[in-house]
C-alpha positions in Angstrom: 88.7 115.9 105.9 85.3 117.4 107.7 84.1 120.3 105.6 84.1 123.3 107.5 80.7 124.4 108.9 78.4 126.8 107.1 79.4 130.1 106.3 78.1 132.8 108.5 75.3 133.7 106.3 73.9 130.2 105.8 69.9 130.5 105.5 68.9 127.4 107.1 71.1 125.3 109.5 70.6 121.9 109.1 71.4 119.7 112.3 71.2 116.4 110.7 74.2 117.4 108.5 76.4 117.8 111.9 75.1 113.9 112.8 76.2 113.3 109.5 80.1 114.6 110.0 79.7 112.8 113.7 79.3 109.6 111.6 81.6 110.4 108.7 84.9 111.3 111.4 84.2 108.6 113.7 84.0 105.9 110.6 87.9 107.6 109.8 89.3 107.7 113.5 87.9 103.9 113.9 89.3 102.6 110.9 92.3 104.2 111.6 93.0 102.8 115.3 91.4 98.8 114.3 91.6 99.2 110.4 90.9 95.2 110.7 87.5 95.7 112.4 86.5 98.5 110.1 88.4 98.1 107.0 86.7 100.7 104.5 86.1 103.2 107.2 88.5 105.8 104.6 85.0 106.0 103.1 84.3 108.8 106.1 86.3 111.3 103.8 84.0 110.8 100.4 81.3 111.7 103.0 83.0 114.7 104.1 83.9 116.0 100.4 80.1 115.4 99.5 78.9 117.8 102.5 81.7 120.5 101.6 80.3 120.6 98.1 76.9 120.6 99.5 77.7 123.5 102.1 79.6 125.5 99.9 77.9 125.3 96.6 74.6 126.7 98.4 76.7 129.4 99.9 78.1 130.5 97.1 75.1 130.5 94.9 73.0 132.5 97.3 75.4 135.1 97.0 75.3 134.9 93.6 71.6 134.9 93.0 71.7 138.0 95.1 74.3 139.9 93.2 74.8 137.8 90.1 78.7 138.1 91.2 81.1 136.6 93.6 83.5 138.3 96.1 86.3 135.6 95.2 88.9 136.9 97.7 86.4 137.4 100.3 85.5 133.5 100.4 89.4 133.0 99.8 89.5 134.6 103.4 86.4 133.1 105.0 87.8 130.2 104.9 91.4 131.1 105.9 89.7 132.3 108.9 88.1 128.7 109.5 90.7 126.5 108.7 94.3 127.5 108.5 94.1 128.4 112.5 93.7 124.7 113.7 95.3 123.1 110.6 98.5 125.4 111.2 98.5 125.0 114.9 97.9 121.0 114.4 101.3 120.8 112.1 103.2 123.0 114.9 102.7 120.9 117.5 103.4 117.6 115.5 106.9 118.8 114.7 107.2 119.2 118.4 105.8 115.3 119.1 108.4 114.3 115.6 110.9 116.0 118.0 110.4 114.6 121.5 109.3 111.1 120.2 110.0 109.9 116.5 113.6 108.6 115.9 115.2 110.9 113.9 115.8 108.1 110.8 112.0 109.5 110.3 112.2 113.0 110.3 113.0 113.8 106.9 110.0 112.3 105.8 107.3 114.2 108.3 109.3 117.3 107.8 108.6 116.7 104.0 105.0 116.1 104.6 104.5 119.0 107.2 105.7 121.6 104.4 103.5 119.6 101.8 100.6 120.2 104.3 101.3 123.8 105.3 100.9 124.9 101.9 98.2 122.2 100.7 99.9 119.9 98.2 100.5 117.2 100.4 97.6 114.9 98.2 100.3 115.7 95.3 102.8 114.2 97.5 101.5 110.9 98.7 100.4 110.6 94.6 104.3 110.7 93.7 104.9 108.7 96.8 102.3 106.0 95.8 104.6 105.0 92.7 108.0 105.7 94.5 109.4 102.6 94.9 111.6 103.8 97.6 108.7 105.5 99.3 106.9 101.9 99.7 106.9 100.5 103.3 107.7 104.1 104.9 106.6 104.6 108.1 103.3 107.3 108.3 104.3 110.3 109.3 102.4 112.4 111.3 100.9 114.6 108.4 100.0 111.9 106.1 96.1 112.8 107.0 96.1 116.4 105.5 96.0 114.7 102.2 92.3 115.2 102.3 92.5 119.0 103.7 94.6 119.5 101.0 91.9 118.4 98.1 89.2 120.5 99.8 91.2 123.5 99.7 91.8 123.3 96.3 88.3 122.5 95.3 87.9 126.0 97.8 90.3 127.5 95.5 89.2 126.3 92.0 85.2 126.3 92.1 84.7 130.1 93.3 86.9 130.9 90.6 84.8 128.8 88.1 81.6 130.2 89.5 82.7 133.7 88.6 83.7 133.1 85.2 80.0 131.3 84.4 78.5 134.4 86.2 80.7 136.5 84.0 79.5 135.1 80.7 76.1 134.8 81.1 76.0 138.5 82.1 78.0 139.5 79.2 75.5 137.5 77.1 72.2 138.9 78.0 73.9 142.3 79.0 72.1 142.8 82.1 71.7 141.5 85.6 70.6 137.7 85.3 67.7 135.9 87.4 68.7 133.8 90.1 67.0 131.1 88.0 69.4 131.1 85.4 72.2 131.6 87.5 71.3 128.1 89.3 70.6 126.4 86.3 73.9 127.4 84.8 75.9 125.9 88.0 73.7 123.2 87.7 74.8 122.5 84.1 79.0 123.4 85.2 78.5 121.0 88.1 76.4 118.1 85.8 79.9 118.7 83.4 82.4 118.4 86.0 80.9 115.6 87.8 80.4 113.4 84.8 83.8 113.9 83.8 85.7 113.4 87.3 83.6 110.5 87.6 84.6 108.8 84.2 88.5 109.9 84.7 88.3 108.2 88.7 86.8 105.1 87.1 89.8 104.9 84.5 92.6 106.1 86.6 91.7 104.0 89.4 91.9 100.8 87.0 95.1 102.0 85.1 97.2 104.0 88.2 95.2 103.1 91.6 97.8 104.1 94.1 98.3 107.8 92.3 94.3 108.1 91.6 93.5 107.9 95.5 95.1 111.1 95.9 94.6 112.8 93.0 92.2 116.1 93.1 90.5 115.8 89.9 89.2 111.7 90.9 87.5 113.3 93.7 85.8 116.6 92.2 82.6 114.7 91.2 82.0 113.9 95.0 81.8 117.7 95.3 80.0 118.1 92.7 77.6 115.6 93.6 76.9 117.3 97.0 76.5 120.8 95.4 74.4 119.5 92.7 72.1 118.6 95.9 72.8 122.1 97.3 71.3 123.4 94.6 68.1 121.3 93.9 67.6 120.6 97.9 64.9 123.7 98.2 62.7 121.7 95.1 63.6 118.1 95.3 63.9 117.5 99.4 62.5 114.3 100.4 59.9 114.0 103.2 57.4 112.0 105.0 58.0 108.6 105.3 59.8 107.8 101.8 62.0 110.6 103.0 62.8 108.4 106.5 63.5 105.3 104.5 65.6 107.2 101.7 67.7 108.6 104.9 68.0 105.7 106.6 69.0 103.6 103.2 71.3 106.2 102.8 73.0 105.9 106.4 73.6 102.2 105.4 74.9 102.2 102.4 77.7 104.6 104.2 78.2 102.2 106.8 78.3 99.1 104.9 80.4 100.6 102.7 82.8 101.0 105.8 82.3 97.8 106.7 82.4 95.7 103.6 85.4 97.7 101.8 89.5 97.1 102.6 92.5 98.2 101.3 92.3 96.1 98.4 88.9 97.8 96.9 89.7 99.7 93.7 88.8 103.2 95.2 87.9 105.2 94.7 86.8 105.0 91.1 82.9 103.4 90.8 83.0 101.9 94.4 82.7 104.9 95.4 79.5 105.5 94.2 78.0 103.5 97.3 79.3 106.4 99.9 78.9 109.4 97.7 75.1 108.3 97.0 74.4 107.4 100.4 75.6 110.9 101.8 73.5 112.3 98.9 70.3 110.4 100.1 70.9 111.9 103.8 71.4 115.4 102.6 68.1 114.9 100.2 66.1 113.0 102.9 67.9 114.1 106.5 65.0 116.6 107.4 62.0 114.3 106.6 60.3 115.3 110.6 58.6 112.0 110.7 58.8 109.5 113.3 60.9 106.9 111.5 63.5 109.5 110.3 66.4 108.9 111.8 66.8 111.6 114.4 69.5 110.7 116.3 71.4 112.8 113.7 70.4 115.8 115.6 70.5 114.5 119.0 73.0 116.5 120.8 75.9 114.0 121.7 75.9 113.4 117.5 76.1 116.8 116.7 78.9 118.0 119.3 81.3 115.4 117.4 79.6 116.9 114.2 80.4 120.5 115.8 84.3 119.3 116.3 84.8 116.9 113.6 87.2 119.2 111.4 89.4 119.4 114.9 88.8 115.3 115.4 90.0 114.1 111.8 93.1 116.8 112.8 94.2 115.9 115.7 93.6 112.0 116.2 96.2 111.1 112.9 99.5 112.2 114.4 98.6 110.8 118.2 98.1 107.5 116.4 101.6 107.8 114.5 103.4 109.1 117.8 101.8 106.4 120.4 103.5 103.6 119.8 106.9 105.8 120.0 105.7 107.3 123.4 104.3 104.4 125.1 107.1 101.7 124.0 105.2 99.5 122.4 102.2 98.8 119.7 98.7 100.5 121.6 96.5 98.1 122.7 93.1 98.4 123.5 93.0 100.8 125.8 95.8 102.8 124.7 93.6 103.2 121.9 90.4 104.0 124.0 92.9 106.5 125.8 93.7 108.2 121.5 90.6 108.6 121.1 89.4 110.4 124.6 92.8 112.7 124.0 91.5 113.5 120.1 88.0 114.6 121.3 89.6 116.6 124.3 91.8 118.3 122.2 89.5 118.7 119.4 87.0 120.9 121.8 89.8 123.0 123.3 90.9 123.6 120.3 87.7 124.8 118.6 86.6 126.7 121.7 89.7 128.3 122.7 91.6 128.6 118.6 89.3 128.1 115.7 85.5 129.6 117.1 88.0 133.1 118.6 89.6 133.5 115.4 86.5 132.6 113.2 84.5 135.2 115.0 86.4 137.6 116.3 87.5 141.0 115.0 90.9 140.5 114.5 91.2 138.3 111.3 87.9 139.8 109.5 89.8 142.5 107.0 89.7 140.7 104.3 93.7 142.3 103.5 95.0 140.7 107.7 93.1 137.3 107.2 94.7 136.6 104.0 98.4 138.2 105.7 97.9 136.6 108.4 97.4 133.0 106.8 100.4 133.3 104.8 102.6 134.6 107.6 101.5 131.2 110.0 102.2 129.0 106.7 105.4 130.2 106.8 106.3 129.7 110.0 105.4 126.0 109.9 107.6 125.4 107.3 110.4 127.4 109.1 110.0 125.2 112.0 109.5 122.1 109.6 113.3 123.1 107.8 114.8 124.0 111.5 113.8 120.8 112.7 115.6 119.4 109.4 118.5 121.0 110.0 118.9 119.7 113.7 120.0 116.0 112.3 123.5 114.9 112.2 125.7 115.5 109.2 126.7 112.8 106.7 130.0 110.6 107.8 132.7 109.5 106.4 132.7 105.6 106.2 135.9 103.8 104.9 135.8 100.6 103.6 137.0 97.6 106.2 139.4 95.4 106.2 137.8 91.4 106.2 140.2 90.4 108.8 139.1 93.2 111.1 135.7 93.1 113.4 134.4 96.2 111.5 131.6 95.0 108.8 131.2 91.5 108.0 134.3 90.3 109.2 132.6 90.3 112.7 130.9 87.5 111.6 133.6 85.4 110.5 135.2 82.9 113.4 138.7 83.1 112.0 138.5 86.9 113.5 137.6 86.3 117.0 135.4 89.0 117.4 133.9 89.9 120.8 130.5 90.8 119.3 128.4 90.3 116.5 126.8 93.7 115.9 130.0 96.0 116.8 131.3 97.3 120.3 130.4 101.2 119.3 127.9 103.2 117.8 127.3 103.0 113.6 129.0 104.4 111.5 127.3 105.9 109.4 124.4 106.4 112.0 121.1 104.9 111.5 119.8 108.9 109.9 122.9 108.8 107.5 121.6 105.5 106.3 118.1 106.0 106.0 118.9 108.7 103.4 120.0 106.5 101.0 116.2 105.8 100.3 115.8 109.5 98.6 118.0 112.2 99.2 121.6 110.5 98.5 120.2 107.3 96.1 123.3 105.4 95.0 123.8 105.3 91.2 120.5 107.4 90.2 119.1 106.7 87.1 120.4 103.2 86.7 117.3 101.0 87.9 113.9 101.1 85.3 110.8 102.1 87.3 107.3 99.7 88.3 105.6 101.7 85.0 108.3 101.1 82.3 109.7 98.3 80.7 112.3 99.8 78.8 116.0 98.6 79.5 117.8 100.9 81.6 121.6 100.4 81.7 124.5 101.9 83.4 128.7 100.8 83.2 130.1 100.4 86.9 133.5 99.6 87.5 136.5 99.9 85.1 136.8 101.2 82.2 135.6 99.6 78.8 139.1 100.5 76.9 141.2 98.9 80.6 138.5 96.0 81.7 139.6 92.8 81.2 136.1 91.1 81.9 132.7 92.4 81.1 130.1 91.2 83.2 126.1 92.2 83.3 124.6 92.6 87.0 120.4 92.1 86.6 117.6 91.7 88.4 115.1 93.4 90.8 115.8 96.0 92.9 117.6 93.7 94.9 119.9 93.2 92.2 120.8 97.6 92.2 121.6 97.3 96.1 124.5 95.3 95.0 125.5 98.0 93.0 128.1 99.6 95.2 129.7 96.1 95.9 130.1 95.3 92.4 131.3 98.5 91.5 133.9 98.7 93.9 134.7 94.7 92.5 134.7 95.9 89.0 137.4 98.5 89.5 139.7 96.0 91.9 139.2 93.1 89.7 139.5 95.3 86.4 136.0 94.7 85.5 133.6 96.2 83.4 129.9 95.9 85.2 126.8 96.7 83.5 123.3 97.0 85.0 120.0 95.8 84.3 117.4 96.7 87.2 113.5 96.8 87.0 111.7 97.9 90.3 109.8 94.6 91.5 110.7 92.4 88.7 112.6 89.6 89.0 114.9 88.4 86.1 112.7 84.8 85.5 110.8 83.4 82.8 108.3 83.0 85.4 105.3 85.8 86.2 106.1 87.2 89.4 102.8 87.8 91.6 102.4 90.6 94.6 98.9 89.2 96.1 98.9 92.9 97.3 99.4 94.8 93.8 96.3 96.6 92.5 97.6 97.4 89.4 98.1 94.3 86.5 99.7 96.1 83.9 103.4 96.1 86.8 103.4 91.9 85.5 103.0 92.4 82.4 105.5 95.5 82.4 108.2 93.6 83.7 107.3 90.2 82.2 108.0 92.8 78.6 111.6 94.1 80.7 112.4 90.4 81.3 112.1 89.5 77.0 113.8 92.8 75.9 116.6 91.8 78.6 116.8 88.5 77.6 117.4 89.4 74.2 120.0 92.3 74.8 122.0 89.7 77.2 122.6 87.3 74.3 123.4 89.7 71.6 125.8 91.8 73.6 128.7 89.6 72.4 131.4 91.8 74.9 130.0 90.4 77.9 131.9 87.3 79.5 129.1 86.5 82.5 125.9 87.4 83.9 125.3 87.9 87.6 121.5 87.7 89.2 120.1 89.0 92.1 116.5 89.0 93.2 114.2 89.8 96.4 112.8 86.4 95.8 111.2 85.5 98.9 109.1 88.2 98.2 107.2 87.0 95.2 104.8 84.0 93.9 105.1 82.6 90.6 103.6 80.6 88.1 104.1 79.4 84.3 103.4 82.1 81.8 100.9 80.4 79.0 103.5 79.6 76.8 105.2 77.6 79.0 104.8 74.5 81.4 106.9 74.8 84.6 106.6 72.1 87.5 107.7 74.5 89.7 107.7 78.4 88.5 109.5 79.3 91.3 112.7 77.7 90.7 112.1 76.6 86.8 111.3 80.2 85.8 115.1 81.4 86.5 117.1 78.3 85.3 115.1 78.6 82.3 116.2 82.3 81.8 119.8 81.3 82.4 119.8 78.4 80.3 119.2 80.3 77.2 122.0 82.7 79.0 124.5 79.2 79.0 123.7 78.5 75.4 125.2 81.8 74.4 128.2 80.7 75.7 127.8 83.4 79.4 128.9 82.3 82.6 125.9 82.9 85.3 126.6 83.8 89.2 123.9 83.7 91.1 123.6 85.5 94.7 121.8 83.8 97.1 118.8 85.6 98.8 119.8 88.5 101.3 117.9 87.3 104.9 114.6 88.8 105.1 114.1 91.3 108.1 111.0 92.0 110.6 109.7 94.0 107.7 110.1 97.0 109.7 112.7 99.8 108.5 116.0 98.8 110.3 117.6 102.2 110.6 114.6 103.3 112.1 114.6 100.5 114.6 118.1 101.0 115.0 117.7 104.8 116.0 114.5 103.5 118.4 116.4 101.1 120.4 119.9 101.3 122.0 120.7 97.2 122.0 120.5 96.4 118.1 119.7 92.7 118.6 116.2 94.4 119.6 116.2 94.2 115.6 117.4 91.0 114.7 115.3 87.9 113.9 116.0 84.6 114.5 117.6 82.3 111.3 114.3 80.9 110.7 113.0 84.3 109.8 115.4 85.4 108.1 116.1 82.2 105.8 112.4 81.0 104.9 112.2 77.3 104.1 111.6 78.5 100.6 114.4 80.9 98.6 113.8 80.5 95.1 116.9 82.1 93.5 119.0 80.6 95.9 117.3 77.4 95.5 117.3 77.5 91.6 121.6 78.1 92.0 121.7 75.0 94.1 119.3 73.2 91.5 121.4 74.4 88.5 125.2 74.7 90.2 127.7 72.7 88.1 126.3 73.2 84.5 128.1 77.2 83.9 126.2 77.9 87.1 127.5 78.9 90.3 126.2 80.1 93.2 127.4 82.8 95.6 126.0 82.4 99.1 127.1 85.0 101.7 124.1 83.9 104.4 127.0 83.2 107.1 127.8 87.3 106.6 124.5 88.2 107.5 123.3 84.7 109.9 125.0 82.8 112.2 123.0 79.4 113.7 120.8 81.8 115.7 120.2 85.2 114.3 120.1 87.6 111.2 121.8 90.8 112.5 120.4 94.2 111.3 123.5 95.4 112.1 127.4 93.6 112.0 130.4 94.9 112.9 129.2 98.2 114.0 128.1 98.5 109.8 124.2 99.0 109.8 122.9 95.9 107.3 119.6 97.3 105.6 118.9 101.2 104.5 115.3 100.2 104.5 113.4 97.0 105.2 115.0 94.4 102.8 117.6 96.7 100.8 121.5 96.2 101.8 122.7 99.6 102.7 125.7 101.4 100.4 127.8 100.6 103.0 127.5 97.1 104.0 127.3 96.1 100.0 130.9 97.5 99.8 131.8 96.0 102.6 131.1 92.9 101.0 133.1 93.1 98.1 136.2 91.4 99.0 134.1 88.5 100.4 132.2 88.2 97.0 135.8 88.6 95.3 137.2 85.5 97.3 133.8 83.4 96.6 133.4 84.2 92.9 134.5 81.2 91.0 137.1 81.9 88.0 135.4 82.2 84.4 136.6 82.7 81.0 136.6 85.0 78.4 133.3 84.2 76.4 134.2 82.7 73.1 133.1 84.8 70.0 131.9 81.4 68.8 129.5 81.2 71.4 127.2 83.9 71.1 123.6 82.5 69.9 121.7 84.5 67.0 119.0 85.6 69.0 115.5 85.1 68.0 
């Protein structure tokens, strides 16, 4: 986020650092309205962190120099004075765009995010989102920006604090008032410590965990600290004359060829983001040079009236961009976006001359006691608002389970039924918001699906009872494989079975590596290609089990060979490979086709955007790609103890893939069958399912 400007009390304003925010929020705003033009514009933030620690680090040790002590709470309110006023009355009206324009299938999650941001944790909340698994491929809520605001204001918090204490022992030590000398060199020596050791945890973390390390406080603290470091060295180590121009202008484009050269795929912000940090450091060190060839325009007026209402910019443009394409009906083009951006940068000024520079200045907030009231009272309001908009959505329905020769669920598909329409003559039930919980707040059968970062086995019993269950059956896979959870418990207790579960997040049940061309992190392959083995090995020694039944999101994967093994092709060989083995133990393997793929966007929420629900279905070529490796490894392999179970004509008919059949909403997500339609399915699956017998005792393998 931009750094607030200088505390009153600044020596020396510095108008090149304004052009500097002016570049930093416009590199954000752009990348975030054509990230495919600018794809590492993010790097505007690391520019922004390394000007706050600049900016506030000087402050702080002036004042400390001066008295050789801090006036913690003081700051504390300072910057509650410049900050919360615009953050707070940002958030407010969000929830007010959530409620005119976001379909309500979304609130829960801005709501979640709002609070998060209102009391500065939500970088704490898009780290636990970043390895949620049922968090990946949610829309952005309106909040999702304050992520930064909410680092800065614990580095706010946190460094006063650890100023103090440093003054504190070097006082106590020499037992008398300390020169401003040693007071600087001893921040210099705390900063020097905490930088070198952010610097060296961002570099690890973002190799080992990159999605939680981009939001994590402590990978970013060195970018502070390198900007105060040059805070405090500026007055003796300022560049000027013409290596100072050439050091600046370096400087400016390392920043913007690190915004240009970066995407979403650079490892950041670990080492790569040396490139932005130093380049901000050069500016700050070189900025002032007052030579011809320095790069003035900084100062030039148009640069530093963005720089003057940056912090209100980087607030405001984030949730216009979220809410636009649900106000205007349709993805922004070019000119919608032109049209964002004017709106941010009118807003922006009226809010800093008519909210922030009023409350910053003015009388009312400057006890030190009202300011620090006062912010906690308008926090709290937020996340009032934030829980009454919560509590506006509809409660949780009742769904019973259909009958297959009725047009409720899939039996609208089926021609023997007659049905007047595909997708249901009434409303959902449950409604598109009912759905869409089943993603966090109401999972189905918690607990029983191992996570992207484990390996270990993690096994629930659905369905009857061990001591009554006349067949035991194993249901693994993906997480594909735990949306059919519901269905095959609800089978398990009509068919007296006994079902237990192996699921792995993203990890199909192959001998095959599975490949996400998008996954930053390595160590998710070789996790799951570990969860496959251990599986492989507790399948064949579990001598109570009769059958196996597979499930994967296969479409979404690549494969190839593993080095121990030669496959012709991995996609298909990988999983009749696994079940061989499963065959030679003497087990039974059903295999479930592929559930269609969707548009990729979440269907509830598409659901709740758009009255006619075939504005969410996609034609059968969509949603059955030529290519369907499980399904097409249980045509390769039916007839040998295989067989396969496809239910595509419950979800396709020769046109369309319906997000929505029978007045039963399909997906709770974008490829995940919802509680309700999986249940649905079970007496379809029951029909299909081909008759298998006991396993012989004889026929379980030793297991090597």
């Amino acid at each position: 986020m931009p750094p607030a400007p200088a505390p009153h009390g600044e020596s020396e304003f510095r108008a090149e650092v304004q052009g500097l925010r002016a570049v930093a929020v416009l590199l954000v705003v752009l990348y975030h309205l054509a990230p495919a033009r600018l794809s590492g514009g993010y790097v505007g933030v690391d520019v922004f962190f390394v000007i706050s620690g600049y900016l506030i680090t000087r402050h702080l040790a002036q004042e400390a120099e001066v008295s050789s002590g801090l006036r913690v709470v003081r700051f504390w309110a300072r910057r509650v004075r410049r900050l919360l006023p615009a953050a707070l009355l940002v958030l407010l009206v969000s929830l007010v765009l959530v409620w005119a324009w976001i379909p309500q299938t979304e609130w829960p999650t801005n709501v979640r995010q709002v609070v998060a941001s209102a009391l500065y944790v939500q970088n704490w909340v898009l780290m636990l989102d970043a390895v949620d698994y049922s968090a990946l491929g949610e829309s952005a809520s309106v909040a999702q920006h304050y992520w930064s605001l909410s680092v800065e204001e614990q580095f706010y918090f946190v460094w006063p604090v650890a100023i103090a204490v440093v003054l504190a022992v070097i006082t106590r030590r020499h037992r008398r008032v300390v020169s401003a000398e040693r007071v600087r060199q001893s921040l210099v020596v705390l900063l020097a410590a905490v930088g070198a050791a952010s610097l060296a945890w961002s570099v690890v973390a973002t190799a080992t965990d990159p999605g939680a390390a981009y939001f994590q406080t402590f990978t970013r603290m060195w970018e502070f600290a390198a900007g105060g470091l040059v805070g405090l060295l500026w007055q003796r180590r300022r560049l000027t004359g013409h290596g100072g121009a050439a050091v600046a202008w370096a400087g400016l484009v390392a920043i913007v060829l690190a915004g240009v050269l970066y995407d979403d795929t650079t490892p950041f912000p670990g080492w790569l983001a040396i490139v932005p940090v130093a380049g901000t450091v050069a500016v700050l060190l070189a900025g002032h040079a007052r030579t011809r060839t320095a790069p003035h325009w900084l100062t030039w007026r148009p640069a530093t009236f963005v720089g003057d209402i940056s912090y209100a910019v980087y607030l405001w443009h984030w949730p216009l961009i979220v809410v636009a394409p649900f106000a205007l009906g349709h993805e922004p083009d070019r000119y919608d976006k032109i049209g964002v951006l004017g709106l941010s940068l009118l807003l922006a000024w009226c809010s800093t001359r008519f909210v922030e520079d009023p409350l910053r200045g003015g009388a009312f907030l400057r006890p030190v006691p009202r300011a620090l009231v006062a912010g906690a009272v308008a926090m709290a309001v937020v996340v009032a608002a934030a829980a009454g908009l919560r509590s506006a959505l509809p409660a949780e329905q009742d769904f019973a389970l259909p009958s297959p020769s009725s047009c409720t669920g899939p039996g609208a598909l089926d021609p023997a039924n007659h049905c007047d329409s595909v997708v249901g003559e009434g409303p959902a039930r449950p409604g598109p918001v009912q759905v869409a919980r089943q993603n966090r707040e109401e999972v189905a059968y918690p607990g029983c699906q191992a996570s992207f970062a484990s390996s270990e086995l993690v096994s629930c019993d659905l369905g009857a009872d061990a001591g009554s269950a006349r067949r035991e059956v194993a249901l693994v896979g993906d997480s594909h494989a735990g949306a059919w959870f519901p269905a095959f418990d609800e089978i398990g207790r009509r068919e007296g079975w006994q079902v237990r579960t192996y699921a792995k997040t993203s990890c199909p049940a192959t001998l095959a590596l599975r490949v996400l061309p998008a996954e930053k992190d390595p160590d998710y392959q070789r996790d799951c290609a570990d969860w496959v083995r251990k599986l492989d090995r507790a399948v064949r020694a579990d001598t109570s089990l009769d059958a196996v039944v597979v499930a994967s999101y296969s479409t979404a994967y690549d494969f190839v060979p593993p080095d121990d093994m030669t496959m012709t092709d991995p996609a298909t060989d990988g999983f009749v490979a696994l079940w061989q083995r499963w065959r030679d133990a003497g087990l039974e393997v059903i295999v479930l086709a592929d559930v269609p793929r969707t548009n990729g966007d979440y269907v509830p929420t598409c659901l709740a955007e758009h009255r006619d629900p075939m504005r969410c279905a996609v034609p059968r070529t969509v949603g059955l790609p030529a290519q369907r490796p499980i399904t097409d490894a249980g045509g390769k392999a039916e007839g040998r103890g295989v067989a396969l179970v496809d239910l595509t004509d419950r979800f396709c008919d020769g046109r369309w893939c319906y997000p929505q059949v029978g007045s039963v909403i399909v997906y709770r997500d974008y490829s995940h069958l919802s509680r309700e339609y999986a249940r649905s399915l079970a007496p379809e699956i029951i029909r299909r399912l081909p008759s298998f017998p006991r396993r012989a005792s004889a026929g379980a393998a030793p297991v090597p």
